[in-house]
C-alpha positions in Angstrom: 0.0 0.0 0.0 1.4 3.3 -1.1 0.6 6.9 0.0 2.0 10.3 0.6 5.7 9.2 -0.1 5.3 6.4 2.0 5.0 2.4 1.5 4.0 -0.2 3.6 3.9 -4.3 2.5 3.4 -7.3 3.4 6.3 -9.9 2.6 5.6 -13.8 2.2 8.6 -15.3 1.1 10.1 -12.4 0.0 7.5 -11.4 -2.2 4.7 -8.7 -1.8 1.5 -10.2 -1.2 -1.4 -10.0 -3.3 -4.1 -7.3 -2.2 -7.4 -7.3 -2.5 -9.8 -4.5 -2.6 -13.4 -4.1 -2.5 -16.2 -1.4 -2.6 -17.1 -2.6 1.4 -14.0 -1.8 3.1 -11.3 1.3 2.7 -8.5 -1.1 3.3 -7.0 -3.9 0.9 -6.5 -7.2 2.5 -4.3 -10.2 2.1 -4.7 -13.9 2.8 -2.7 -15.1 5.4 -2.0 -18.6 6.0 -1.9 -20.4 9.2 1.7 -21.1 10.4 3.5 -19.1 7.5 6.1 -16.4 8.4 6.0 -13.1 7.1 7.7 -9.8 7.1 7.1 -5.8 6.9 8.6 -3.8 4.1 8.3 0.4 4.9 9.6 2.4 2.4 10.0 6.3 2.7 10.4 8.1 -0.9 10.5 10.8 0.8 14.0 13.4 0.7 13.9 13.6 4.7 14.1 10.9 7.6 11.0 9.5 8.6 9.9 7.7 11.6 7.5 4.6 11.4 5.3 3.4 14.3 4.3 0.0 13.5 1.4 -2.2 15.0 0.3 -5.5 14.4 -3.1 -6.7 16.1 -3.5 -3.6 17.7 0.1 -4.1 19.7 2.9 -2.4 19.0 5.8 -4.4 17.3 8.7 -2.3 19.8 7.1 -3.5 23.1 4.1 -5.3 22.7 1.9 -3.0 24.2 -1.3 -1.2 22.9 -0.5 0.8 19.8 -0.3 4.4 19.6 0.3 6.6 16.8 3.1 8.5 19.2 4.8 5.2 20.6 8.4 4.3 19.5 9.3 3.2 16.0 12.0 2.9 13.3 13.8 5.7 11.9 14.2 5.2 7.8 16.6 7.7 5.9 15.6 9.4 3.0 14.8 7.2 0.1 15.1 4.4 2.1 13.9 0.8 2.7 13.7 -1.5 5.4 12.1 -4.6 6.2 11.1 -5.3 10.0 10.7 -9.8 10.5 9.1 -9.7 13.6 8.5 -8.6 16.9 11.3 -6.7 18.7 12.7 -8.9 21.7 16.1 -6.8 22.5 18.3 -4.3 19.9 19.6 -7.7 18.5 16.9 -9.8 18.1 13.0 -10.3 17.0 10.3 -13.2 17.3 9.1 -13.5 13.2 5.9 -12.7 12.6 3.4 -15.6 11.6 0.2 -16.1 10.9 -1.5 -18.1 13.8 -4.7 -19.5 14.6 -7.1 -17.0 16.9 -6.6 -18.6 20.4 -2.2 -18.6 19.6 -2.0 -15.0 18.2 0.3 -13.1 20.3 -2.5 -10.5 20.9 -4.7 -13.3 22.2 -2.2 -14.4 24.4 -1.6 -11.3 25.9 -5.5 -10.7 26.6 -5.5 -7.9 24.2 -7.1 -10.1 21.2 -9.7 -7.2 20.0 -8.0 -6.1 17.0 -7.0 -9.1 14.7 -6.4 -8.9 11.2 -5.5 -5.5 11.1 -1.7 -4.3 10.2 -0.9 -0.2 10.5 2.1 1.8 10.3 1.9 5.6 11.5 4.6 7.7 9.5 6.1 11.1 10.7 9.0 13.3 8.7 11.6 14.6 10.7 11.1 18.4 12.6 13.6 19.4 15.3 10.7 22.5 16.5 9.0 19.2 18.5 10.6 17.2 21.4 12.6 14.2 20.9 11.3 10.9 20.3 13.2 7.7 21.2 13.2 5.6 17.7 15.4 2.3 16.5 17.9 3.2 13.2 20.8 1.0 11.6 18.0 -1.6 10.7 18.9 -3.7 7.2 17.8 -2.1 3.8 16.3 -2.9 0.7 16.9 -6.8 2.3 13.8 -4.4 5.7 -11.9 -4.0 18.4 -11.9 -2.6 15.4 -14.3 -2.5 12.6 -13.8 -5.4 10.0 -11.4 -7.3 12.5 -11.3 -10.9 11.5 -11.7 -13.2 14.7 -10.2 -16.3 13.1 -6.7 -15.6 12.3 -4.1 -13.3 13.8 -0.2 -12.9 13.8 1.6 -15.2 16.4 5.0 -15.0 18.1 7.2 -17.2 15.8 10.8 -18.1 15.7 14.0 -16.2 17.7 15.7 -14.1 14.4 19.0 -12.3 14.2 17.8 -8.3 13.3 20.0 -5.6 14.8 19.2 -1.9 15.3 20.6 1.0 17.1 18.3 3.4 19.5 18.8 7.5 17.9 16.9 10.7 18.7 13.9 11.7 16.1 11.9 15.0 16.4 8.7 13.5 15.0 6.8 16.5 13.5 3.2 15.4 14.3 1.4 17.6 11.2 2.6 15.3 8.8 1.1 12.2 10.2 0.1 9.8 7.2 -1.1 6.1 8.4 -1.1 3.5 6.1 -3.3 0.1 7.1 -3.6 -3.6 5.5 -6.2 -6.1 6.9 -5.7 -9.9 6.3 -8.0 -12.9 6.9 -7.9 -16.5 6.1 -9.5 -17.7 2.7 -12.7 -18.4 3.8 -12.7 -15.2 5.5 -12.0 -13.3 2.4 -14.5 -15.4 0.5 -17.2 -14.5 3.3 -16.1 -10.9 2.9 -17.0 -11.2 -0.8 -13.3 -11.2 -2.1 -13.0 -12.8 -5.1 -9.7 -15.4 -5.1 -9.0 -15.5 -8.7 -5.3 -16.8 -9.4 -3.1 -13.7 -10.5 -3.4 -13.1 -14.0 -0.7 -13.7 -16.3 1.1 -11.0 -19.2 1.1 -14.7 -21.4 -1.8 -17.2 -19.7 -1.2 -19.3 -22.9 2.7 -20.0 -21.8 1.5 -23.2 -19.4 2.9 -26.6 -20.3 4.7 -27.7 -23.5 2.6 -29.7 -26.4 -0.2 -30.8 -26.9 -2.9 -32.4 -25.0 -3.8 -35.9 -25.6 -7.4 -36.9 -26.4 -9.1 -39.7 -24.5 -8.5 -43.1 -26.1 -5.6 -41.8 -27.9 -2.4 -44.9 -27.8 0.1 -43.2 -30.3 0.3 -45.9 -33.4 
C-alpha cells in the first residue's frame, strides 16, 4: 500500500503479497496462511528521515503493548527501505511474525485479542521544533476491536531471528502524520467478505505446459 511518499507491505517469502480490494471496506487485505512467516517492508520516498510506528493486532511491534500513533518506532533515511521480520525482543533480536490461529496470536495471548487482522504503520518526517522521540535506526535495507477485525486468524509470536538496530533521537513533526493500514484474513474469511480469489493473472496465460494435450482413447500408433 502506497501513500503520501510512504509504503508499507506485506512480505511472504520475499515477495509482496497479493491485495485485495473491494467497494465494502477502505482497506486492501491479504490472505494469510496459518503457520507461515512473514515480514514488513516500509519504504519512505521521501527526501527527509521519517519515523515509522508500527502495529500489528493492535500491539505495537517495539514493546508489545497497545499501539499508539506517538509510541516508538523505526527511523528510515531518505529514500530508504527497510524490512522489519518480527516482533522486537532486545536491539539484536526479534520473534518472526506468523500467521496463527485465533486462540495462539500473540495478541490473544496477551488478553489484548480485539484487533485481529489488522496491520498499521503511522509515518512522521523529521522536525527538530518538536521534542525528541526515542526511535530504532541501523536496521537492514532494501533486504527491511476494530471495525472489519477478522476473529479467526491473527499474527503469532514465531521463531528467535537475528535483526539488529541502534536506538537515535527523532523529532517526529506530528502535522505530517500519514497512516497507512492492510487487513488480512484467512480464505474463507476473504471469501465471506466477498473477495473474489481468482489466481493472479498472467502477461502470457497461454505459456503453461509444452505440447499438446492428448485426447481420450488416444495410444500413439
Amino acid at each position: 500500500m502506497f501513500k503520501a511518499n510512504f509504503e508499507l507491505t506485506v512480505l511472504v517469502a520475499g515477495k509482496p503479497a497479493r491485495e485485495y480490494v473491494n467497494a465494502n471496506y477502505a482497506d486492501p487485505f491479504i490472505e494469510g496462511l496459518r503457520s507461515t512467516d512473514y515480514e514488513l517492508r516500509i519504504s519512505n520516498r521521501s527526501n527527509h528521515r521519517a519515523l515509522a510506528v508500527i502495529a500489528v493486532d493492535g500491539l505495537s511491534i517495539i514493546d508489545g503493548k497497545l499501539a499508539s500513533s506517538g509510541g516508538d518506532g523505526y527511523v528510515i533515511g531518505a529514500q530508504k527501505t527497510t524490512t522489519i521480520p518480527g516482533w522486537r525482543l532486545n536491539n539484536n533480536e526479534v520473534a518472526k511474525f506468523v500467521f496463527a490461529s485465533q486462540p495462539e496470536a500473540y495478541a490473544t495471548q496477551m488478553k489484548r485479542g480485539g484487533n485481529l487482522g489488522i496491520i498499521g504503520a503511522a509515518f512522521f518526517l523529521e522536525h527538530k521544533r518538536f521534542a525528541v522521540t526515542r526511535g530504532f535506526g541501523g536496521v537492514p535495507e532494501s533486504m527491511g476491536a476494530s471495525k472489519g477485525a477478522t476473529r479467526g486468524i491473527g499474527t503469532g509470536f514465531g521463531d528467535r531471528a537475528r535483526h539488529e538496530v541502534t536506538e537515535v533521537d527523532f523529532d517526529r513533526d506530528p502535522s505530517t502524520l500519514q497512516t497507512l493500514i492492510v487487513r488480512y484474513d484467512d480464505r474463507e474469511g476473504l471469501i465471506r467478505r466477498g473477495f473474489r480469489l481468482d489466481p493472479d493473472p498472467s502477461a502470457f496465460p497461454a505459456d503453461v505446459g509444452t505440447g499438446c494435450m492428448v485426447p481420450t482413447g488416444w495410444a500413439g500408433r
